[in-house]
C-alpha positions, 0 to 999 in steps of 0.5 A: 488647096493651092501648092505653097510657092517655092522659096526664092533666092538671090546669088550675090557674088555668085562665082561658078554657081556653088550656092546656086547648085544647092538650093536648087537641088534643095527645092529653092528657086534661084531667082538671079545671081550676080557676078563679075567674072565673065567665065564663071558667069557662064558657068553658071549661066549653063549649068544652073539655067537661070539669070545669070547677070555679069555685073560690077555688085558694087555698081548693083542698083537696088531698082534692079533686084528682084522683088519677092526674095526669101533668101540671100546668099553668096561669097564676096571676094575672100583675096583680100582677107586670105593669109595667103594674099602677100603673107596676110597683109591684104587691104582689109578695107577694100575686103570690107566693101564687098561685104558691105555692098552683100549687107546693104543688099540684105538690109534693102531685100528684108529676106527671112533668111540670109547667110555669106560665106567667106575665109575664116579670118574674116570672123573676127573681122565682122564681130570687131566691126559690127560694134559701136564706131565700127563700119558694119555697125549700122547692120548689127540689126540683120541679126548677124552671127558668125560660124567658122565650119570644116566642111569635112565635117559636112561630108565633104571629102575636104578639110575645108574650113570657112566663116558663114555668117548670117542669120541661119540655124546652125543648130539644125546644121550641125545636126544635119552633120553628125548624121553624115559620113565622111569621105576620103581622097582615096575614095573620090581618086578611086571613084573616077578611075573605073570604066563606069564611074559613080559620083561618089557624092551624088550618087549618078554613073556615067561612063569613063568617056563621058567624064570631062576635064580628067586627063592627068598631068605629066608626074612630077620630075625629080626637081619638082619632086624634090622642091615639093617635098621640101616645101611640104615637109621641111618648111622653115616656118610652117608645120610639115605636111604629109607627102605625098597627101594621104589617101585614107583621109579628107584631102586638104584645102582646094586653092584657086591657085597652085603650080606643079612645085608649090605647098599648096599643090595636092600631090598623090601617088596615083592608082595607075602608076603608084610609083611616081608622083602627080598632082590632082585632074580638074575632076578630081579637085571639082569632085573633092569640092563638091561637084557632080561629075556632069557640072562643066567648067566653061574657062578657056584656059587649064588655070581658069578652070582651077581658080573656078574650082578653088574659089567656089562654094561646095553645092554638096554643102549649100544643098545642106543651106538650103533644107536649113533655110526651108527647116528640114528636120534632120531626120527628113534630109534627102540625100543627094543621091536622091536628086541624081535625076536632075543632074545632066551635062550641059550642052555644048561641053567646055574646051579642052584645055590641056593639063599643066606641064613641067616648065621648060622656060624658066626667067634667068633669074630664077630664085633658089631658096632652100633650108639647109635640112640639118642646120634649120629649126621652126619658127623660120631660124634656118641657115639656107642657100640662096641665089641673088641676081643683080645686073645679069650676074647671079651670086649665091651664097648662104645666109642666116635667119632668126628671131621671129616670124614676124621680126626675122634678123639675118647674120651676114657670114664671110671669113672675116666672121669665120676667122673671129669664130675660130679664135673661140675654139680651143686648138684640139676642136678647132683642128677637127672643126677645119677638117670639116670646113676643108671638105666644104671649101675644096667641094665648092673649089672644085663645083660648077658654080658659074653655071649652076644658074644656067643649070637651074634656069635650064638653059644650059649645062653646067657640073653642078645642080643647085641642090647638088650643093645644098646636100653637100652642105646639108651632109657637113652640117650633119657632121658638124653638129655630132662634132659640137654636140658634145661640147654645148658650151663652146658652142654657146660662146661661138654664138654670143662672139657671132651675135657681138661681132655682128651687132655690137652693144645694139643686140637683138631682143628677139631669138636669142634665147632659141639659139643659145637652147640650140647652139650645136646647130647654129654654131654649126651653121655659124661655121659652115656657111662663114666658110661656104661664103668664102668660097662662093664669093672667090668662084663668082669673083674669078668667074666675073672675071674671065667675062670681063676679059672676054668682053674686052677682048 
């Protein structure tokens, strides 16, 4: 009796060869893949060992596909839908050729099965486009249907969510999932710590010299720790996250993009030094999505090689794709364990490249952007301390910001305002009031703050650090806001003189009623920052100056 022929597929935007790996390990035959990167063309090329075709998809002619095709998969370009890509504003249009481009493919090749995966905010997208007028309408007929899945869910050690479309059976994926364990952070970062380290997915052990891409970065300094915590757990407009990221759980999204200082970085406390702070290896992000620890990574730069891993596919979930599209019984799954055989490194290995390291050049006009901690509520109503650099000279100052995400107002606070605030207090408050605001301006009188930008730029020395002041700033607003708190009424008067000194009849329909639940603090700020701007501007005036007659001199 003849052997029943494997079942063939074609990659399409095939990346470092995320659905190639799987399918493959699930006993499909990887025909060809399709991609444009150069680099993750490579990747694949040397760790899959098929056709691995560098190519424009959208300039693919169908004469050059490959006859005789069962499945079709793939990721088109997720930038354009992700609401990271300019706060979610992408070109939708120009996303919705390459998933139009994977369609038309799908529609030429007739295969029994096909499945695209992408971010989720590309769901609601196809649904609305697949009906009547809509430009995806002409392949409603390729039975589309759309999934928003968390690979956590799958067994991956990640909290990874994503829209897989296609025409596969997702019942019988989602049956493969409830018979998977999950995995942690903690298990994987424990896993390639040990002198023989076991892939903690797959099951095959190598010794610690042999793992590639596994040098851990320089801990973080006490200025990006401090930046990471704040953007982690004090975030004006999102949720606070955990700092650093708990072991003892799936690990949250692996980006193809972050810095040493950024919310998205995945940041622990390592085994080796539990005391400091550092971000992810290489190996550690390629095993938390997914990879076994001989795939190699062929960038030529660290940051190469962290947007192969961040935008690829899991092949510890594709390989589930693929016994889906052969119809496994979930009861006759493999393991991945079982294909641990057929894992071997390619050779010649990748370059090294070296982690990361703090940045010790920094542009002169660096931006510092912080809430002031005490004086800050969700949804992005904050008081924070800024700089602005304009024509070389870089002004600070604190501003105020309400309303919504989507409609953000500023207040503009000088000592005009402060004066015309004042005037609401009753003489006993306002003498306790200026107290504080005394404490505030001899701080600011007697700082650093025509160096501060050197200091924050590194390129010079100066008295007084950014944050420096942000915490002084933060410490009043502690003060100022128990001081109000007993008396919530005038503080809602301080604010409606603010809001009709500011903005007259044409007042904003937005935000208002946040204040006024909240008025101590705004209140709070309202005064604090109309008394920082006072001084702030007086420094930078005289500091301005001193240069210009030394200029002239």
């Amino acid at each position: 009796m003849t052997a029943a022929r494997a079942l063939r597929a074609i990659d399409l935007y095939s990346g470092i060869g995320g659905w190639s790996l799987g399918l493959r390990l699930a006993g499909i035959e990887v025909v060809a893949s399709y991609e444009r990167w150069g680099p993750a063309n490579e990747t694949n090329f040397k760790n899959n060992h098929h056709l691995a075709q560098t190519v424009d998809i959208r300039r693919l002619s169908f004469a050059d596909l490959p006859d005789g095709i069962d499945i079709v998969v793939g990721s088109p370009p997720c930038t354009q839908f992700s609401l990271s890509n300019r706060g979610g504003n992408g070109d939708l249009e120009e996303g919705l050729e390459d998933i139009i481009t994977f369609l038309r493919v799908v529609d030429h090749l007739k295969p029994k099965v096909w499945a695209m995966e992408n971010v989720p905010r590309v769901a609601p997208i196809i649904t609305k486009e697949l009906q009547n007028g809509g430009r995806l309408h002409r392949f409603s007929h390729l039975g589309v249907h759309t999934h928003i899945l968390n690979m956590e869910e799958f067994g991956l050690p990640q909290r990874r969510r994503r829209c897989v479309a296609g025409n596969f059976d997702i019942d019988l994926l989602r049956d493969y999932g409830s018979r998977l364990g999950c995995s942690t952070l903690g298990e994987v970062v424990t896993a390639l710590s040990q002198d023989t380290v076991c892939d903690p997915l797959y099951g095959l052990s190598i010794p610690k010299a042999q793992l590639v891409d596994h040098v851990p970065e320089v801990a973080l300094n006490p200025e990006e720790l401090r930046i990471n915590r704040a953007s982690k757990t004090a975030h004006p407009v999102y949720n606070a996250m955990p700092f650093p990221d708990r072991m003892e759980r799936a690990v949250r999204t692996i980006t193809a993009t972050c810095t040493r200082v950024s919310r998205e970085s995945i940041v622990i406390a390592p085994l080796e030094a539990p005391q400091s702070t550092r971000r992810l290896t290489i190996r550690e992000r390629a095993s938390l999505q997914g990879f076994p620890i001989t795939f190699q990574f062929y960038g030529a730069t660290y940051s190469q090689k962290l947007k192969m891993i961040g935008n690829a596919i899991p092949p510890a979930f594709t390989y589930l794709m693929g016994h889906v599209f052969r119809g496994t019984g979930a009861a006759a799954l493999p393991p991945l364990s079982r294909h641990a055989e057929q894992l071997h490194a390619p050779d010649p290995p990748p370059v090294l490249t070296p982690p990361d390291r703090p940045g010790s050049q920094y542009p002169p006009n660096r931006s510092f952007r912080f809430a002031i901690q005490s004086l800050q509520l969700k949804s992005g109503v904050r008081f924070e301390l800024r700089n602005r650099s304009v024509g070389g000279w870089t002004n600070w100052s604190v501003n105020f910001y309400f309303g919504t995400p989507k409609n953000i107002i500023a207040l503009q606070m000088d000592e005009d305002l402060r004066i015309h605030l004042s005037k609401v207090l009753p003489s006993s408050l306002r003498r306790r009031v200026d107290a504080l605001l005394a404490q505030v301006s001899t701080y600011i009188g007697e700082a650093d703050i025509e160096n501060m930008q050197r200091v924050w730029t590194h390129k010079g020395v100066g008295g007084t650090r950014p944050f420096m002041l942000l915490d002084e700033l933060d410490r009043t607003g502690q003060r100022m806001v128990e001081l109000l708190q007993s008396e919530p009424e005038i503080a809602g008067a301080v604010i409606d003189a603010a809001i009709a000194v500011r903005f007259g009849d044409e007042r904003p329909v937005v935000g208002l009623a946040k204040l006024g639940r909240n008025a101590p603090i705004i209140a709070a700020g309202l005064f604090i920052g109309s008394s920082a701007n006072t001084m702030l501007q007086a420094c930078q005036a005289g500091a301005a100056g001193r240069s210009a007659k030394t200029l002239s001199c």
